[in-house]
N, C-alpha and C positions, 0 to 999 in steps of 0.2 A: 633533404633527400625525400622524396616522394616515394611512400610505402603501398600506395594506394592500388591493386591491380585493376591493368588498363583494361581488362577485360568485363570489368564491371562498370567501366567510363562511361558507352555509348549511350544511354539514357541523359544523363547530365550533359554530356557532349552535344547533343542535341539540341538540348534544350540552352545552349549556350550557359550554359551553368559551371563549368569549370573555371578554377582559380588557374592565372593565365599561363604558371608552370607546368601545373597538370595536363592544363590542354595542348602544352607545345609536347609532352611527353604522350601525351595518346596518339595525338597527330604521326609524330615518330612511329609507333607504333602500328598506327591504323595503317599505314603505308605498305607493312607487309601480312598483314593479318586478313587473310579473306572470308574468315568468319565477323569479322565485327565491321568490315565492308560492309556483310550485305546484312547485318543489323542495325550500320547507320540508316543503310538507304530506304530499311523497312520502316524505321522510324520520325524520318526526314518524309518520305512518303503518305505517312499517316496523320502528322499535324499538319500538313503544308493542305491537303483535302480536309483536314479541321479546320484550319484556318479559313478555307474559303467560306464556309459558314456565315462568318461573323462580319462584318467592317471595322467591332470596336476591337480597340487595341489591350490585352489585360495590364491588371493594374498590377502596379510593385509586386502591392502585397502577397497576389497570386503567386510570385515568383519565390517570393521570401515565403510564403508558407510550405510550397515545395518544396522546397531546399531544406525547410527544418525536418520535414516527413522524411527524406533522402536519409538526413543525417541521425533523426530518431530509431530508423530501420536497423534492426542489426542484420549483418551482412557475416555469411561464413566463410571465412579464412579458407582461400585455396592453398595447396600442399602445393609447398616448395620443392620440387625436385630437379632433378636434371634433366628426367625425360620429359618429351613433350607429351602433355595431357591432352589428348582429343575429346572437345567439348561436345556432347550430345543435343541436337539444336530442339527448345519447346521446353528441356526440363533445368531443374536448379535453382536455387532460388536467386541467383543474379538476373536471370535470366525473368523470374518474374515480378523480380521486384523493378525492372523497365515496362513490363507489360502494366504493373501495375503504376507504373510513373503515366506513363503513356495514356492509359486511360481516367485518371485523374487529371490530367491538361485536357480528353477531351469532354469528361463535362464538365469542365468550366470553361471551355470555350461554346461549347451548346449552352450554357445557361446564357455567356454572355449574349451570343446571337440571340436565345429569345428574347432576352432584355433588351437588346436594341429595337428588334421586332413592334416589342410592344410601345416602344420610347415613339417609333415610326408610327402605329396608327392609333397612339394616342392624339399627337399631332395632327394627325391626318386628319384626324374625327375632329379634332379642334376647330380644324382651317376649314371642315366643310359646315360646322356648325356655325362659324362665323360669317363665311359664305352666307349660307341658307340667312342670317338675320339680317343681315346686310340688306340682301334680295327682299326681304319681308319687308323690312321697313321702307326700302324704295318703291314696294307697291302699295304700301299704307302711302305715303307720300304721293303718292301717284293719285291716290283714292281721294285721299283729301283734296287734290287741286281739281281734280275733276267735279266732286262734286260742289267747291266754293264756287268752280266756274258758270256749275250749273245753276247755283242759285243767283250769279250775276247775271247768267242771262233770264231766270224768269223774273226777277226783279227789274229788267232792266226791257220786260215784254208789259209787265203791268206798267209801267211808266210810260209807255209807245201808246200802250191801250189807253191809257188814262188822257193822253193830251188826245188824240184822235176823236175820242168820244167827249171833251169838255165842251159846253153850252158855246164857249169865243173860240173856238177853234178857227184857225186861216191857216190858208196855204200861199204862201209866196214861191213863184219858181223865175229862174231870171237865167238865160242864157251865159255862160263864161267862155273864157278862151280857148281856141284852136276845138269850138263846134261842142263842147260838152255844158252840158244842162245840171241846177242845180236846186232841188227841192229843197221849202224848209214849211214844215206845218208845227204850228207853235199855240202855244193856248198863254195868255197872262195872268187868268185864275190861277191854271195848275203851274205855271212857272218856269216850262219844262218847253225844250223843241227837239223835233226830229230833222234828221237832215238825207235827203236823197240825191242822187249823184247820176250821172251817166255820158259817157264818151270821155272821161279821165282817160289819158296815156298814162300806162307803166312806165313806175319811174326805175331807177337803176338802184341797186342793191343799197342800203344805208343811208336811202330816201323816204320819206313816208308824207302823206298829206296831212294838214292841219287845220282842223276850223278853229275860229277866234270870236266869238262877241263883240263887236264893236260900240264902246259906252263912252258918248261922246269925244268919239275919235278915240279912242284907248282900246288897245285888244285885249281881250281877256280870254286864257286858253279854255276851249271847248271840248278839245278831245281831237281824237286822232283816228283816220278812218284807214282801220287795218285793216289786211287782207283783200281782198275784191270789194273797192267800195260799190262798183258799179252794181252788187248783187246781195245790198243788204240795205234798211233802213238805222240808220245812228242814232240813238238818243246822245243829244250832243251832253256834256257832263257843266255842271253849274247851273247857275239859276238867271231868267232870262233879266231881270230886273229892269233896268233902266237901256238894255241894247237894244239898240237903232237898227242891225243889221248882221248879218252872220259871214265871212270871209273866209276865202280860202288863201292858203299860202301853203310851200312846201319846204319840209324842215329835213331837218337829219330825223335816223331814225329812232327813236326814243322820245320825239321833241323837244320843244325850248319853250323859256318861260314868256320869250316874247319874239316875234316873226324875226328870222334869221333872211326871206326872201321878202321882197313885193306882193302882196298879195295878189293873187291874176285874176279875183272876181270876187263879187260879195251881193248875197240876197240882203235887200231890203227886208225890213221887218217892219212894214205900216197897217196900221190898226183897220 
């Protein structure tokens, strides 16, 4: 038998906290009762805009601690009579022991929302701190290519300068196929040659040109003429040693350790 008056339910009812006989007997109740009508609805009202607050959901425990506060509460015995007792709405303490339910649900729904709050741009700050290193380190990376490439190319100007200016210096230039020209100035002191180019056609994407040394009849890879060869001089790469003659061939792009085509022309290299 449930002793409990309904009239003191609507806070629990709310908060779905009734034991599920109780709730079927406020239910009963609430049905004809237009005072705890517009109590639920003030209170369904009131967390349901608490709730929008937060995203996180509370835990048990928040529920089981309320429930014990409910139950710790003493609560004063309304008089049983026969007449009907017209309730005063604002005073009593049933009345403000839901005021005071009511606002214990919402700060601990404010605390939770700041708690998510903060959960969010802790995060937040994380992802853009990782960002920002990320970013950092792709322009140190950057840094470093640049400037290794800057020291290949002025190491790779004093090497142009050096056979240009040696005591044996020669220039061989010897026309190749379909009209394009092909310089090679070379020094045998310094060990080293340069190669110049002009009237190459553009080859097709995953194409590239390749010189080769040629040392008695054997190619050996010189290097690979990127970009517009027609609008730079090449120090070809290796040492000119015992090669007879400097060849062109056209390879995939990366190149290969030995002529994947024909070669379509080759400077002599005579003393």
């Amino acid at each position: 038998m449930i002793t409990t008056d309904p009239h003191e339910s609507s806070g629990a009812y709310v908060l779905h906290a009734l034991p599920e006989e109780e709730r079927r007997a406020f239910e009963a109740h609430l049905a004809g009762c237009e005072q705890c009508q517009e109590e639920v609805a003030e209170l369904r009202a009131t967390t349901a805009l608490l709730g929008r607050m937060t995203a996180e959901h509370p835990p048990q425990a928040l529920r089981d601690r309320v429930l014990r506060q409910v139950a710790d509460t003493p609560q004063e015995p309304r008089p049983r009579t026969g007449t009907k007792v017209r309730r005063v709405r604002g005073r009593g303490p049933a009345r403000s022991l839901r005021l005071a339910l009511a606002a214990s649900v919402a700060v601990a729904l404010v605390c939770l929302g700041l708690a998510g709050w903060q959960r969010q741009e802790a995060a937040d700050a994380k992802d853009h701190a990782q960002r920002a290193e990320a970013q950092a380190a792709q322009v140190e990376a950057q840094a470093h290519e640049a400037q290794a490439y800057a020291h290949r190319v002025e190491a790779e100007q004093k090497n142009v300068t050096k056979v240009l200016t040696a005591s044996d210096v020669r220039l061989q230039t010897q026309a190749l196929s379909d009209g394009a020209t092909a310089s090679v100035t070379f020094s045998r002191s310094v060990g080293s040659a340069t190669l110049a180019v002009s009237g190459l056609p553009a080859l097709p994407a995953g194409r590239t040109y390749a010189a080769w040394f040629m040392e008695n009849g054997t190619p050996v890879p010189a290097g690979l003429l990127t970009g517009d060869p027609g609008r730079r001089v090449t120090l070809l790469e290796g040492t000119l040693d015992n090669a007879s003659a400097v060849a062109l061939s056209v390879e995939p792009a990366g190149g290969s350790p030995q002529p994947t085509t024909v070669p379509f022309g080759a400077v002599p290299l005579t003393a």
